[in-house]
C-alpha positions in Angstrom: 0.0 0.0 0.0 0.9 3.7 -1.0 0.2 6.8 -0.6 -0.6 9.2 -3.7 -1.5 12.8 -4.5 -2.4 13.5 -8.0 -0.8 10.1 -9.2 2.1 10.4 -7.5 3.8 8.8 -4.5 4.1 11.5 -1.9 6.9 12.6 0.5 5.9 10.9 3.5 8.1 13.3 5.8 7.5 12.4 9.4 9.2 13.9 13.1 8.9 12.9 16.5 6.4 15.5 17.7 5.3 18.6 15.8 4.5 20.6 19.4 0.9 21.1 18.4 1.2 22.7 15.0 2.0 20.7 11.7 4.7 23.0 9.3 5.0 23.6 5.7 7.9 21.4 3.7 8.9 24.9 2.1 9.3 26.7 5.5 11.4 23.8 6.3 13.5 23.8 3.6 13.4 26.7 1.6 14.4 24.9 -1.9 11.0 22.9 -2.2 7.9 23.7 -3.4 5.1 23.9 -1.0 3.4 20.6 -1.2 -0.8 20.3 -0.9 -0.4 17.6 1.4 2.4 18.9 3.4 0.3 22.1 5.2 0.1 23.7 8.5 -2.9 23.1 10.9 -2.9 22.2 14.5 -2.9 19.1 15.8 -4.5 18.5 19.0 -3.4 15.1 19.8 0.7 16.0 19.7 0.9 16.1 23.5 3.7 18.8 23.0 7.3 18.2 23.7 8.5 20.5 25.4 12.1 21.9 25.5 13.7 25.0 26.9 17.5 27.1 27.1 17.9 28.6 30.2 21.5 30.3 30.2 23.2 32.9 32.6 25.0 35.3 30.5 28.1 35.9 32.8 29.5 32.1 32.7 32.8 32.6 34.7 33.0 36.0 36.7 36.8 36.8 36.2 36.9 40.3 37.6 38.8 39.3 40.3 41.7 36.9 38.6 44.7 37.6 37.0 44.8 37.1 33.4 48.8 37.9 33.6 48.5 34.3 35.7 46.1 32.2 34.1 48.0 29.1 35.3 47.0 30.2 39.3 42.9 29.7 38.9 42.4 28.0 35.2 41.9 24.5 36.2 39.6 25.6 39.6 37.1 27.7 37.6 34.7 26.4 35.6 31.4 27.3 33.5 27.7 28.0 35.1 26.0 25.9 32.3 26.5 22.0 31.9 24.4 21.3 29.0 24.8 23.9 26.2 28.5 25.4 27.2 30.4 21.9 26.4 28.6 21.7 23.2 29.5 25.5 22.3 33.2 24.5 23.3 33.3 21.7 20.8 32.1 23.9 18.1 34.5 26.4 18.8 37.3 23.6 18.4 35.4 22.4 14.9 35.4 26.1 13.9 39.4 27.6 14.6 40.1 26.0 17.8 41.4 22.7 17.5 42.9 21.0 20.2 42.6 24.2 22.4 42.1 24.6 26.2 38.7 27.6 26.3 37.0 29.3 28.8 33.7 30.9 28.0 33.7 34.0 30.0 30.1 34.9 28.8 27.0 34.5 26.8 26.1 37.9 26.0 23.2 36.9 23.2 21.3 34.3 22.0 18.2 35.4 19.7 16.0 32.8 17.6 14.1 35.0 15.1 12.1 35.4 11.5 9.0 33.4 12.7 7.4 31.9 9.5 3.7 31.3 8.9 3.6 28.0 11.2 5.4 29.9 14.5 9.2 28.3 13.8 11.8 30.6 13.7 13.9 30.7 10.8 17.3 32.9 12.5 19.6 33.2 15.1 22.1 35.3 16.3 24.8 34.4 19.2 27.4 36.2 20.8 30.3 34.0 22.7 33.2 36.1 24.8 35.8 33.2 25.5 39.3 32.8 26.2 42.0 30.1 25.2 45.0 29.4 27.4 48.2 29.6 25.3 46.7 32.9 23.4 48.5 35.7 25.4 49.7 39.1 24.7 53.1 40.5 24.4 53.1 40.8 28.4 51.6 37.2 29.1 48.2 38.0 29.8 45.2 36.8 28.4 43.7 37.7 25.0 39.7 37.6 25.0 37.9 36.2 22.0 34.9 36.5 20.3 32.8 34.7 17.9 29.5 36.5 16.8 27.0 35.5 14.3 23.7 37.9 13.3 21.0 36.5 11.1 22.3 32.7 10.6 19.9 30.2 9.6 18.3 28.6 12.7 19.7 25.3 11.9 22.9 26.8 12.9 22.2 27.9 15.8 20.5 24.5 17.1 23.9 22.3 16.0 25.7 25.1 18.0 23.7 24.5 21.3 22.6 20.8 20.5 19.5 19.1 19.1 19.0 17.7 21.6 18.8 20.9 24.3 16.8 22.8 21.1 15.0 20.1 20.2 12.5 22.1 17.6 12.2 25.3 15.4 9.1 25.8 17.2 9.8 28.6 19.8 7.1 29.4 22.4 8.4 32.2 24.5 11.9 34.2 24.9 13.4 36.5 27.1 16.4 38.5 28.0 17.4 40.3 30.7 21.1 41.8 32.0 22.0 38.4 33.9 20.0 35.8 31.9 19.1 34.2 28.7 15.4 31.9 28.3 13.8 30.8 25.2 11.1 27.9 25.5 9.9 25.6 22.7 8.0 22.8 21.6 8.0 19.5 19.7 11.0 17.5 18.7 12.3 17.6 14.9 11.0 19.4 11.7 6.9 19.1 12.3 6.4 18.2 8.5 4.2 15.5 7.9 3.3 12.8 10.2 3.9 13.9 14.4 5.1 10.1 15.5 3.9 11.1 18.8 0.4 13.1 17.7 -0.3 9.1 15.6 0.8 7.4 18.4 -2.3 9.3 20.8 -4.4 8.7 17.8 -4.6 5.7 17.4 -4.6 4.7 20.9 -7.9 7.4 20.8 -9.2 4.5 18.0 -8.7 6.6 15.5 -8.3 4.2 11.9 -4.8 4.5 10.1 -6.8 6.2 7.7 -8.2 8.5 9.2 -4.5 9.2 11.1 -3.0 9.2 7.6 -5.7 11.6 6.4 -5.0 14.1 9.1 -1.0 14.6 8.9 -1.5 13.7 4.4 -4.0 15.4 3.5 -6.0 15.3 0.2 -4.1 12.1 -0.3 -5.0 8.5 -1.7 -4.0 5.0 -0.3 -3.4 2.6 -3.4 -2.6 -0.9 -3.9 0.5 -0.6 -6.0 1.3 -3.9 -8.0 4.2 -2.2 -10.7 3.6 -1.7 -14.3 1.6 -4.5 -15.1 -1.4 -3.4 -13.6 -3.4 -0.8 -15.7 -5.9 0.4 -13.0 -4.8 0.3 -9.6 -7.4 -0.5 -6.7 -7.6 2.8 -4.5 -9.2 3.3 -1.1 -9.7 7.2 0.0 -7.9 8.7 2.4 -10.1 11.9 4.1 -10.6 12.6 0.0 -14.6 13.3 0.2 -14.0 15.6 3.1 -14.2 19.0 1.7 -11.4 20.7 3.5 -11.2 24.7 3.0 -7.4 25.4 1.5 -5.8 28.4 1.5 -6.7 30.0 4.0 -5.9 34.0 5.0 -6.4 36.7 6.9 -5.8 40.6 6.9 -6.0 43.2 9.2 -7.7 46.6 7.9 -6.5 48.7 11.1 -9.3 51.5 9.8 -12.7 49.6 10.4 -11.3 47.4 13.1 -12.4 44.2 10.4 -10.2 41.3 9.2 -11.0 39.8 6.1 -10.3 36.0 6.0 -10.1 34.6 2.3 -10.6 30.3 1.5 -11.6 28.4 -1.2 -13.4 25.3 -1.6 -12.6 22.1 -4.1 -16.7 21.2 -4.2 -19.8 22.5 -2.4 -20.4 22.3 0.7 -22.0 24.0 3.9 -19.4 26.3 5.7 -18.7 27.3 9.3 -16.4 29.6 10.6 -16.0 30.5 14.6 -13.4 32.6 16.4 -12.1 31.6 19.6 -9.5 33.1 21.9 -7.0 31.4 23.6 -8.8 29.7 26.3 -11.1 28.0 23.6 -14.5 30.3 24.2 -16.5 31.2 20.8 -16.1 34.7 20.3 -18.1 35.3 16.5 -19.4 33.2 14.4 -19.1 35.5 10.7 -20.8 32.2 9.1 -23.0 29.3 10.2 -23.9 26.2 8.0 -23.5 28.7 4.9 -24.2 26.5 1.7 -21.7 27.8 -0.9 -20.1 26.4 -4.4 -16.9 25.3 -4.7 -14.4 28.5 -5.5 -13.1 31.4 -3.8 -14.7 33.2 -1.1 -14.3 35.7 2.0 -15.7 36.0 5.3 -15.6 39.8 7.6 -14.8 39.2 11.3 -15.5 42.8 12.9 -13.0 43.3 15.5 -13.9 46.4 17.5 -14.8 44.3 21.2 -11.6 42.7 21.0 -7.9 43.1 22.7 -4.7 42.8 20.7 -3.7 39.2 21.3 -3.7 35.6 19.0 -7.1 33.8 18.3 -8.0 31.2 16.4 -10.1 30.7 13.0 -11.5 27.8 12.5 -13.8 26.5 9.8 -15.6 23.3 8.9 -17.1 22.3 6.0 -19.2 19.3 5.0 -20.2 18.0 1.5 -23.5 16.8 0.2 -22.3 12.9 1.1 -21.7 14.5 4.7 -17.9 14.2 4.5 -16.9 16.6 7.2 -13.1 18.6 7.0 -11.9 21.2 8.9 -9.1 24.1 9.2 -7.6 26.1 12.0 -5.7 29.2 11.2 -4.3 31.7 14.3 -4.7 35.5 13.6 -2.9 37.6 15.4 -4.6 41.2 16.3 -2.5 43.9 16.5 -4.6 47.1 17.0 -2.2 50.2 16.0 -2.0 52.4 19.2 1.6 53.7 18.8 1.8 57.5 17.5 3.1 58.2 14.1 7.1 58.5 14.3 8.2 61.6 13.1 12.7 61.7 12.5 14.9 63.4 11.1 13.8 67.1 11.1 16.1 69.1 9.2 15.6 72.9 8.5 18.2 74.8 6.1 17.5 78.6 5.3 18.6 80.2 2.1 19.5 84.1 2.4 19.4 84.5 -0.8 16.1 83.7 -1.5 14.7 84.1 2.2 13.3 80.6 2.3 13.6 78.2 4.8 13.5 74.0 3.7 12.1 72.2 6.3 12.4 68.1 6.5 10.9 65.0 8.4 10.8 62.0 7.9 7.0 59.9 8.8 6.5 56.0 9.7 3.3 56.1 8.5 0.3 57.7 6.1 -1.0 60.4 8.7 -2.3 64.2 8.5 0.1 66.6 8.8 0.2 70.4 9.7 3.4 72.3 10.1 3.4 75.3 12.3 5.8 78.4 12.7 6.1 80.1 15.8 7.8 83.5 17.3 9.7 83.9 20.3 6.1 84.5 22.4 4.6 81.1 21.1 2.8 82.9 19.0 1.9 81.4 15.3 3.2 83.0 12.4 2.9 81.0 9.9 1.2 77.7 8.9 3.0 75.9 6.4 1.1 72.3 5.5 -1.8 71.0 6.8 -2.1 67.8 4.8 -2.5 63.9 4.2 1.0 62.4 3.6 2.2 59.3 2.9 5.2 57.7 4.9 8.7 58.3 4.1 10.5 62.0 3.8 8.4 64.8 3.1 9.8 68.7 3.0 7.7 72.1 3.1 9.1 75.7 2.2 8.9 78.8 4.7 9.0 81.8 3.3 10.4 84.3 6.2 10.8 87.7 3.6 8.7 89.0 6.4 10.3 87.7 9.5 12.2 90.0 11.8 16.3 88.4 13.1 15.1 85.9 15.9 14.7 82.2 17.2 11.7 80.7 15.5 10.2 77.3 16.6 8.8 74.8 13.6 6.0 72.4 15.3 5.2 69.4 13.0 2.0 67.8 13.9 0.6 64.3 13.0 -2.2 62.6 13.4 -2.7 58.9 11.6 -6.3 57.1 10.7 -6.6 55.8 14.3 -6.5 59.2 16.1 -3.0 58.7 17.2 -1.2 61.6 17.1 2.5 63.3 18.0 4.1 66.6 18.1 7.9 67.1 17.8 9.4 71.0 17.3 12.8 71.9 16.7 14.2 75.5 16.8 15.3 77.6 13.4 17.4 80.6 14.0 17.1 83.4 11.3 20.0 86.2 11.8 19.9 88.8 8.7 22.3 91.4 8.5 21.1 94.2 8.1 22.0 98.1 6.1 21.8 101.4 5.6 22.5 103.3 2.4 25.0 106.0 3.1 25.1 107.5 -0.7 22.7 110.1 -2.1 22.0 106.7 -4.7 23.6 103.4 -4.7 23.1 101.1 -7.7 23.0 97.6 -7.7 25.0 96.2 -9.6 24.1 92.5 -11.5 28.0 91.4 -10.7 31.1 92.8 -8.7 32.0 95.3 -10.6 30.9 99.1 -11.8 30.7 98.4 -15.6 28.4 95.7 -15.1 24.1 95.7 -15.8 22.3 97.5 -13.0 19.2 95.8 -11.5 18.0 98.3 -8.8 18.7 101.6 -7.0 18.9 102.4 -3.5 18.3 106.0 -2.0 20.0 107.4 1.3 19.4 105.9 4.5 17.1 102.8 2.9 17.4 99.3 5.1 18.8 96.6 3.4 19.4 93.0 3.5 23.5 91.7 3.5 23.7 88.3 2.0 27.5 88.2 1.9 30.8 89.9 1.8 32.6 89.5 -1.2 35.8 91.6 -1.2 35.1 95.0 -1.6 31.2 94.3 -2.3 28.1 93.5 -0.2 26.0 90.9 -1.7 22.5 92.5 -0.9 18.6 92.0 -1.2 16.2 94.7 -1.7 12.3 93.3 -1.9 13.1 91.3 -5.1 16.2 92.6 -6.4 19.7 91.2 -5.3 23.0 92.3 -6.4 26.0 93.7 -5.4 27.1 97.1 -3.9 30.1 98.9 -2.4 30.9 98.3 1.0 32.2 101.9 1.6 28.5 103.1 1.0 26.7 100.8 3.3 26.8 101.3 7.3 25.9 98.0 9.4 
């Protein structure tokens, strides 16, 4: 007997336990294709192995030795950790070390990250601060080492501390704090397929192989497979007639408090969908014994009465033969409460012009207004008041008007959700000012006499110094800017 999908045999992948929650081949091992009857669901009857790391950071405290005299204390001292320090020292002799005496001083990180779809993490990062006993300094003293590795595959990490301490990709819980290092997990190998554990409870439950094989194969066949002389193969079904839901989704819309939650079905059938939270109590039903055709289709769960936290979807569906399958899916609700972000506030002024550039950068779509404000607090200016989209955004101030003073630019956001932040930053505008001295004073278009003039100045008119160029004032009058002699302009 065999097991098929669409005529072929399958990859009858199995593990030890799956800790509750069957994985994807291709989250497993990114090369593959995702296979139909490879998915992730959870499985109730894997009575979830459970592992854990529990690590002090500070292995060896070595404030109070000599590292000139390593020979005095090196043999009395030894590491806090039993279990996952020997198999980081043997590691560290695979990787550079060989044949080396080590002391690991500390364990300053150890991260398992880049959760995929079905909870397993996909990273890892470590830090290890160690010392070897013949690596010295020019004085005798010893030399501390470190190894550090950000963003490694997972798999890494888990031969660096043992499979058999990490047992599973399937972390549960982590924490860090200045002394200590936990992460907790569940289930005992890769999770695809068949859980030898979750069968095990099955069948002692009286579950039938094939209904066991159904579960952890789904939309599978069990053939009689005789070789190539047989044309037409006896088959017995395999948990075929039950009309699971596939592809199952969910989105968040963070505006109407609603997540959408997308499936499709391979034949007609009457649908159910609950919500449940994570101590199992129905929380909405958005269908009940819906009859619906076989195809795409979306259900609305409206999530205004609930708290940020994981639930679970789960939806049943029975065909006209009263073949019954079913789907779980967890949805995570993660109500946006946080305050738009607003960095990198940059203001630049241009004399020349008399405008002032002023910069931010957003985290996210929100409606801006950008104030200016005197010395008193008092407005003098309102600049944008505006929907943005996230990223850098800039708006001009035009301060021909403004007096030499300390101005404050307020930047105000509020996003869809009512959240809203203020940041300010101060602008200093200093013009120097001037007074005509001469009966008339040309400007001139360049530094020199002979040049085009662009605008006449009578005695004692104020103006505007941009720069000093030599023996010429770069000036601004209204709209005219040009160039003058310094011996007939008084600051």
């Amino acid at each position: 007997m065999v097991i098929k999908h669409d005529g072929e045999i399958i990859e009858a992948f199995f593990s030890s336990s799956n800790g509750g929650m069957t994985e994807s081949n291709s989250n497993v091992w990114s090369s593959g294709n995702p296979l139909a009857y490879l998915t992730i669901k959870e499985d109730s009857y894997d009575t979830k192995t459970n592992w854990a790391i529990t690590l002090d950071k500070k292995q060896i405290d070595l404030s109070k030795k000599d590292l000139s005299q390593p020979d005095e204390w090196w043999t009395s001292v030894q590491e806090k950790d039993k279990a996952v320090v020997p198999k980081l020292k043997v590691w560290l002799k695979n990787n550079g070390y060989a044949k080396q005496d080590i002391k690991i001083a500390e364990i300053p990180a150890l991260t398992l990250t880049g959760k995929k779809t079905g909870g397993r993490v996909t990273k890892g990062s470590i830090q290890i601060n160690f010392y070897v006993r013949n690596l010295v300094d020019e004085r005798g003293k010893l030399l501390e080492q470190k190894v550090s590795l950000t963003n490694v595959a997972a798999s890494k990490i888990r031969g660096m501390v043992g499979q058999d301490v990490m047992k599973s990709y399937l972390v549960d819980h982590s924490s860090s704090n200045p002394s200590r290092i936990a992460i907790e997990g569940s289930g005992y190998g890769h999770g695809v397929g068949l859980s030898q554990v979750g069968a095990k409870n099955r069948a002692e439950a009286g579950q039938t192989y094939q209904e066991i094989l159904g579960f952890y194969y789904p939309n599978t066949n069990i053939e009689k497979e005789y070789g190539h002389a047989v044309s037409e193969p006896k088959r017995d079904l395999v948990a075929k007639a039950a009309p699971n839901p596939i592809n199952l989704k969910a989105k968040q819309d963070h505006i109407t408090d609603e997540v959408g939650i997308i499936y499709s079905l391979k034949e007609d059938a009457v649908v159910s969908l609950t919500i449940k939270d994570s101590k199992g109590k129905v929380l909405a039903t958005p269908l009940h014994d819906q009859t619906l055709k076989k195809g795409s289709h979306s259900a609305t769960w409206n999530t205004k009465a609930v708290n940020n936290g994981t639930y679970t979807a789960e939806m049943s569906a029975m065909d006209r033969s009263g073949n019954e399958g079913s789907t779980t899916m967890k949805i995570k609700i993660n109500k946006d409460a946080s305050a738009p972000d607003i960095t990198d506030v940059d203001t630049s002024g241009n004399y020349s012009t008399e405008k002032a550039n002023i910069t931010y950068i957003i985290n996210e779509n929100a409606n801006v207004t950008v104030e200016i404000k005197n010395s008193k607090g008092i407005v003098v200016g309102t600049l944008a008041s505006r929907q943005v989209t996230k990223g850098r955004q800039s708006v001009t101030w035009d301060f021909r008007n403004m007096s030499t003073g300390t101005f404050t630019v307020t930047i105000s956001a509020k996003d869809v959700r009512d959240n809203r932040n203020t940041v300010s930053t101060k602008i200093p505008i200093r013009k120097t000012m001037g007074i005509v001295t001469a009966s008339v004073l040309h400007i001139k278009e360049k530094r020199s006499t002979s040049t085009k003039t662009v605008g006449k100045l009578n005695r004692d008119q104020t103006i505007t110094i941009l720069s000093q160029q030599g023996e010429w004032y770069k000036v601004k009058k209204g709209s005219q800017i040009g160039y003058v002699l310094i011996k007939h302009v008084k600051k």
